[in-house]
C-alpha positions as CSV (number, residue, x, y, z in Angstrom):
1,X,97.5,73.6,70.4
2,X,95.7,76.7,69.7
3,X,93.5,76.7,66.4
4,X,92.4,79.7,63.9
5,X,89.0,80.4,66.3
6,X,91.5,80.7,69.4
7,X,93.7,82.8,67.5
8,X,89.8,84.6,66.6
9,X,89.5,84.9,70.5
10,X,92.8,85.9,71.8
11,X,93.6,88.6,69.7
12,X,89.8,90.1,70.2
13,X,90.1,90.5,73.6
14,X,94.3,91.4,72.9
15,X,92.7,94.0,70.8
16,X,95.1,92.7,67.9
17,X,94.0,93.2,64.3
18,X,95.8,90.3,62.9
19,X,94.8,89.8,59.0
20,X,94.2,86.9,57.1
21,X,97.4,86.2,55.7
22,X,99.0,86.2,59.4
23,X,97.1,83.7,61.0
24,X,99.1,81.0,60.1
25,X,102.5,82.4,61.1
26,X,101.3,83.4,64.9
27,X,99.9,80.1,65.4
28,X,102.9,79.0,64.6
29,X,104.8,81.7,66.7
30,X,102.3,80.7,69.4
31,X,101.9,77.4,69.9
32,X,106.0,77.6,69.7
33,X,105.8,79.4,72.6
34,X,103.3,76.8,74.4
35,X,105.3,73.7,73.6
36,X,108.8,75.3,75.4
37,X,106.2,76.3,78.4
38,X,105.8,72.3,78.1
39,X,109.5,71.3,78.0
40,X,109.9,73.5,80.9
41,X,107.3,72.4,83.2
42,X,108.1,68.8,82.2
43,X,111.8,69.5,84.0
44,X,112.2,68.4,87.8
45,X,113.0,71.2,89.9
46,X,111.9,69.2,93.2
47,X,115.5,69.2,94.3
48,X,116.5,72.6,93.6
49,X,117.4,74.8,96.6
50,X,116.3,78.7,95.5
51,X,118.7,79.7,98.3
52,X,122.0,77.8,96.9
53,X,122.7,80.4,95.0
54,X,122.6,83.4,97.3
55,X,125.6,84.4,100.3
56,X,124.2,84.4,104.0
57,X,125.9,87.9,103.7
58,X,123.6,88.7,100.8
59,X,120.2,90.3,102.4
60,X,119.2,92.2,99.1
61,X,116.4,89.9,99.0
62,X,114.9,91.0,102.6
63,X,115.2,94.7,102.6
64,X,112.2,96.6,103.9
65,X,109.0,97.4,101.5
66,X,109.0,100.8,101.9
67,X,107.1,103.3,99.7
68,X,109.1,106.2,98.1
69,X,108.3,109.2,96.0
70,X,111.1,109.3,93.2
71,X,109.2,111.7,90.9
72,X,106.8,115.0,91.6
73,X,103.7,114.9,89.8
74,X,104.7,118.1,88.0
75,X,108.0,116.0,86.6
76,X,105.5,113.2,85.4
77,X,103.3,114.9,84.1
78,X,105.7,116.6,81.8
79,X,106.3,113.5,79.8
80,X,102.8,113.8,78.0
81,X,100.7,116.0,76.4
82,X,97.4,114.1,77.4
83,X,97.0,115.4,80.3
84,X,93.9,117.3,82.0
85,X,93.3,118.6,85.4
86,X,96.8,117.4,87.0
87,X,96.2,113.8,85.5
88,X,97.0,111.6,82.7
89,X,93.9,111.3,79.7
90,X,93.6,108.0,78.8
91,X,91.2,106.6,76.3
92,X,88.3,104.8,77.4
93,X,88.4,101.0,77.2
94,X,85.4,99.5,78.3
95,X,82.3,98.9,76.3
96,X,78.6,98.5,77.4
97,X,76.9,95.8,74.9
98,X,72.9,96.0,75.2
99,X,71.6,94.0,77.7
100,X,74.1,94.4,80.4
């Protein structure tokens, strides 16, 4: 079960401003979430057969891994207006503390 310092932790490095008031209704929201993860590790799939389910006609699931280009960089690049020198501008997100 998480507590208000995980909460603290999580949504630092989420980069969530979550006020005061909230705290108590996403730990409540969250450790919901983490006790169904529970309930669904605690269920035996040991005997479950991934391949039951699929047709020995069906090969969707082996095609070949092969790399296409679907969109020009011109087309994608027409979706923003952040954009400089033929790329996307995105703001920074690492910091340097002192000492590192």
């Amino acid at each position: 079960m998480l507590d208000n310092d995980d909460l603290k932790k999580v949504s630092k490095l989420a980069r969530l401003r979550i006020e005061d008031s909230e705290q108590t209704e996403f730990l409540r929201k969250l450790n919901g979430v983490f006790e169904w993860i529970e309930q669904l590790s605690a269920i035996d799939v040991s005997e479950v057969n991934l391949d039951d389910d699929l047709e020995e006609t069906d090969s969707s699931h082996e095609r070949a891994d092969e790399s296409q280009m679907t969109n020009t960089r011109e087309e994608l690049l027409s979706n923003t207006q952040h954009k400089k020198f033929d790329m996307f501008c995105v703001p920074k997100i690492l910091e340097v503390s002192e000492g590192s």
